[in-house]
Structure formats: C-alpha cells, structure tokens
N, CA and C atoms as a LAMMPS dump frame, in Angstrom:
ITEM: TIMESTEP
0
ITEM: NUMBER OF ATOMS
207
ITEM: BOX BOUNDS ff ff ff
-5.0000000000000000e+02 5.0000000000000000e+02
-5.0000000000000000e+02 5.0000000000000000e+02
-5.0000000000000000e+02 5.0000000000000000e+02
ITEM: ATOMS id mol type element x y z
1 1 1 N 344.786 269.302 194.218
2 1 2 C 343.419 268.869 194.358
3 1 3 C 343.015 268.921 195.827
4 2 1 N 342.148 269.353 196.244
5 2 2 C 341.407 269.307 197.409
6 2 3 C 340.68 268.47 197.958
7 3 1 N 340.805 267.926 198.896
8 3 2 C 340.555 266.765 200.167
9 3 3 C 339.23 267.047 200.044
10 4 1 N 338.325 268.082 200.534
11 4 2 C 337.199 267.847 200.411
12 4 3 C 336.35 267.337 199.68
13 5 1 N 334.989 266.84 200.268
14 5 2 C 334.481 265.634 198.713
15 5 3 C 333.174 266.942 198.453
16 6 1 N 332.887 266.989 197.573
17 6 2 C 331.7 267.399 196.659
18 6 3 C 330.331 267.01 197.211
19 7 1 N 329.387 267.914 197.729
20 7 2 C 328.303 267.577 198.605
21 7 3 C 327.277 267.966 197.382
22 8 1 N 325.994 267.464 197.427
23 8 2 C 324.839 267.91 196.754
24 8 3 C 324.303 268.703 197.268
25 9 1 N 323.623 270.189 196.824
26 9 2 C 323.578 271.48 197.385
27 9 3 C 322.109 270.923 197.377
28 10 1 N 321.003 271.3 198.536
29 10 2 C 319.391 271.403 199.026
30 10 3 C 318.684 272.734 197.866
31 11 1 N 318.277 272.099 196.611
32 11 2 C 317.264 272.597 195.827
33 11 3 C 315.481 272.715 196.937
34 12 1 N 316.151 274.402 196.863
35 12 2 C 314.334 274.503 197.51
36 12 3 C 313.072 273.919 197.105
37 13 1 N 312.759 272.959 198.142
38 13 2 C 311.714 272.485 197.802
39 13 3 C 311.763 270.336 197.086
40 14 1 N 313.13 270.458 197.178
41 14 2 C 313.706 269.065 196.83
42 14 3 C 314.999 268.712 197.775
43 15 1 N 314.297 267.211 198.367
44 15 2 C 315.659 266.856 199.35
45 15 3 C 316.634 266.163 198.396
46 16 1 N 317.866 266.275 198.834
47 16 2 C 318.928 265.473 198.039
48 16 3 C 319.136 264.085 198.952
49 17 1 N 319.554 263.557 197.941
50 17 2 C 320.243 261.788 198.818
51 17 3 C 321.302 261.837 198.525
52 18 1 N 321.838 261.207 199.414
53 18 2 C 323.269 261.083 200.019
54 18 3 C 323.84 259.56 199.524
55 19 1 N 324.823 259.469 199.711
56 19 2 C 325.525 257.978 199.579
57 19 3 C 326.43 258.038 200.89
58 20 1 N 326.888 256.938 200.888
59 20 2 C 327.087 256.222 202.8
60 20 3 C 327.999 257.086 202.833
61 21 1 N 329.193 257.666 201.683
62 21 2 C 330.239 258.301 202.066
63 21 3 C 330.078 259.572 202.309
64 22 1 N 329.113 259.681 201.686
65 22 2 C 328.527 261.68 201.98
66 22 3 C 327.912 261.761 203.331
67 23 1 N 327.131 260.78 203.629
68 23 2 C 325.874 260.512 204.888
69 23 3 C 327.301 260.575 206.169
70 24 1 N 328.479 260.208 205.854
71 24 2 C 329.228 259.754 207.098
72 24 3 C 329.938 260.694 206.836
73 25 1 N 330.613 261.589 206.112
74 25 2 C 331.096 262.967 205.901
75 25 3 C 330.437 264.082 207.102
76 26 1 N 328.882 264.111 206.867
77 26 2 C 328.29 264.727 207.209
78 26 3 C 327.359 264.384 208.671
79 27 1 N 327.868 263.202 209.573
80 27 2 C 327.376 262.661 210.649
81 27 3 C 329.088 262.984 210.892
82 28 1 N 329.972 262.622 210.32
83 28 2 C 331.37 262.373 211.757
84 28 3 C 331.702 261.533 211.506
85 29 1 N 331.262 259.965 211.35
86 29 2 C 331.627 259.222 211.873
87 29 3 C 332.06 257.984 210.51
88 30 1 N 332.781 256.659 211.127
89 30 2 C 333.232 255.984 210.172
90 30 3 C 331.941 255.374 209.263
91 31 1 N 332.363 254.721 208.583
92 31 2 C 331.475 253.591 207.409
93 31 3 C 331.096 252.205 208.121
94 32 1 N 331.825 252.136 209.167
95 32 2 C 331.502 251.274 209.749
96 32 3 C 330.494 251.029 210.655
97 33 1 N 330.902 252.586 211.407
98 33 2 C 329.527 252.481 212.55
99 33 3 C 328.578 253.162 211.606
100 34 1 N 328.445 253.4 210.675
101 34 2 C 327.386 253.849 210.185
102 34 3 C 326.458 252.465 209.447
103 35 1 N 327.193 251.773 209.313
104 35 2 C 326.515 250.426 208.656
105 35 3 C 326.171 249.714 209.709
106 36 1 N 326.774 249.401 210.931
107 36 2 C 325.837 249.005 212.018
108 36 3 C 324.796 249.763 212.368
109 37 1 N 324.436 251.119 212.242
110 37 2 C 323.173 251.916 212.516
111 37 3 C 322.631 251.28 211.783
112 38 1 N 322.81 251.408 210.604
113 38 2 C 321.916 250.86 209.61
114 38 3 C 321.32 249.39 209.747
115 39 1 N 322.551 248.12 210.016
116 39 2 C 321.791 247.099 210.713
117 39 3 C 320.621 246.829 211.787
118 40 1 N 321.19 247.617 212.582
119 40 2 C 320.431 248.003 214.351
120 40 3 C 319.204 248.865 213.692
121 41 1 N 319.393 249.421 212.792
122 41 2 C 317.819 250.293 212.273
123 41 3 C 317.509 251.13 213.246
124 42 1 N 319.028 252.066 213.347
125 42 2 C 319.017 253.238 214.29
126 42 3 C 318.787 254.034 213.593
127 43 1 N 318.727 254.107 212.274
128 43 2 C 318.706 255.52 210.971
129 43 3 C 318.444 255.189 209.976
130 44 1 N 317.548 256.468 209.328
131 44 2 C 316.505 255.887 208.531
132 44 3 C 317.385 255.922 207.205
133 45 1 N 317.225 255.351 205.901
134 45 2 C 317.611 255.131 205.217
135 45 3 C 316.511 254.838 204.022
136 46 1 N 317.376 255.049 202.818
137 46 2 C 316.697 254.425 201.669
138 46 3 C 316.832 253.513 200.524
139 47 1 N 316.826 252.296 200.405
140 47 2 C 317.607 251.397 199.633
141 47 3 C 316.715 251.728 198.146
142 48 1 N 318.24 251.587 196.972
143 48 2 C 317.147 251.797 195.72
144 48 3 C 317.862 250.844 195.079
145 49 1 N 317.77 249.623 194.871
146 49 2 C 318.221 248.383 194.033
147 49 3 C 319.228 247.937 195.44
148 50 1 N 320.515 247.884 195.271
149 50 2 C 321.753 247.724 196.035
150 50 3 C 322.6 248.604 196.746
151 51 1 N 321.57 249.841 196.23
152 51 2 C 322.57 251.157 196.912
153 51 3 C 321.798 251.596 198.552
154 52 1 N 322.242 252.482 199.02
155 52 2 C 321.468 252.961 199.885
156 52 3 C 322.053 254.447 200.241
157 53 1 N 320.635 255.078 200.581
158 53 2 C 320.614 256.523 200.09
159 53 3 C 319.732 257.09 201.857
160 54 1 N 320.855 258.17 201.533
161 54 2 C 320.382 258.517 202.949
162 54 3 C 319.682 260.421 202.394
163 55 1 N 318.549 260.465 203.049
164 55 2 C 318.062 262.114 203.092
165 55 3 C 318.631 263.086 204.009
166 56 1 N 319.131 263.925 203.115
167 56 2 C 320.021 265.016 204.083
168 56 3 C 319.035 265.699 205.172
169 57 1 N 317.757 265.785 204.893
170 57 2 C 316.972 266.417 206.285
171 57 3 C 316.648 265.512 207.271
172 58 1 N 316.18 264.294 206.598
173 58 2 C 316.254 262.931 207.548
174 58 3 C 317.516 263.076 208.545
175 59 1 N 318.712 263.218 208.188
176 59 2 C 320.099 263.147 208.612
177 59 3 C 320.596 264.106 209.449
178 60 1 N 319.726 265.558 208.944
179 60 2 C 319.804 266.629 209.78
180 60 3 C 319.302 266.22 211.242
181 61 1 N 317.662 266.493 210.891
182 61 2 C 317.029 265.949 211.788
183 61 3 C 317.671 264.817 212.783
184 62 1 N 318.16 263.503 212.34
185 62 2 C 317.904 262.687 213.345
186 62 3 C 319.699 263.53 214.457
187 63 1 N 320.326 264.279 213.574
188 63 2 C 321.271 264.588 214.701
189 63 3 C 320.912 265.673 215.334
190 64 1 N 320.057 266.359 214.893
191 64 2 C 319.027 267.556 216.081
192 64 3 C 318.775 266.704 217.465
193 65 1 N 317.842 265.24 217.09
194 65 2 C 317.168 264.664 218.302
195 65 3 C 318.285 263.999 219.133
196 66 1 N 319.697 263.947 218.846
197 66 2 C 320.466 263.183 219.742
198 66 3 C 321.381 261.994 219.046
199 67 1 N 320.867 261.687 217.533
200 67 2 C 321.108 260.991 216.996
201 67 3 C 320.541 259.283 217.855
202 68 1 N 319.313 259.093 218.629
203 68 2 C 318.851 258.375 218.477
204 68 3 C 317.172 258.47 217.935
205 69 1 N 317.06 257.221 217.387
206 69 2 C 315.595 256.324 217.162
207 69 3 C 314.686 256.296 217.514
C-alpha cells in the first residue's frame, strides 16, 4: 500500500475542500501549526457543522502571497 494519501482532483469550474489533513499535506506543515493559523485567523477556512474545510485555491493562493493575511 502506498504512503501517499488520496487528494481531490479540481473539477473545472468547481473548487474542492480539503480536510485539515489534506490542507497540511498540501501547505508542508504539521496539524498543529496549522490549527494555530486557524486560531490566529491567519487562513481562511470553512467550518460546516464541526468540521473544517479548507479551499484548495484559497490555499493555493494564500501560499502564492507568502502565506501571510
């Protein structure tokens, strides 16, 4: 079985959402500092009940600008 995790492929014309483990797959970085961004409301995000869902162009984007706010 292969280590890599399963990404949601960008349907033209529809953004996909992410979950914290895909969103931090695809930033670098741990679950941890990614949940303090999220506290600090360094990155945008989308809560839908208890989950939270991150937009892969949102995500693109904010690491184009430097990855800050």
């Amino acid at each position: 079985m292969s280590d890599r995790m399963w990404m949601p492929r960008q349907v033209k014309g529809i953004d996909c959402l992410l979950n914290v483990t895909q969103a931090c797959q695809i930033l670098g970085i741990c679950e941890r500092l990614l949940r303090k961004l999220i506290a600090e409301d360094r990155i945008e995000y989308l809560r839908i009940g208890r989950s939270i869902r991150f937009s892969r162009t949102k995500l693109e984007q904010w690491i184009e600008e430097g990855g800050t706010k």
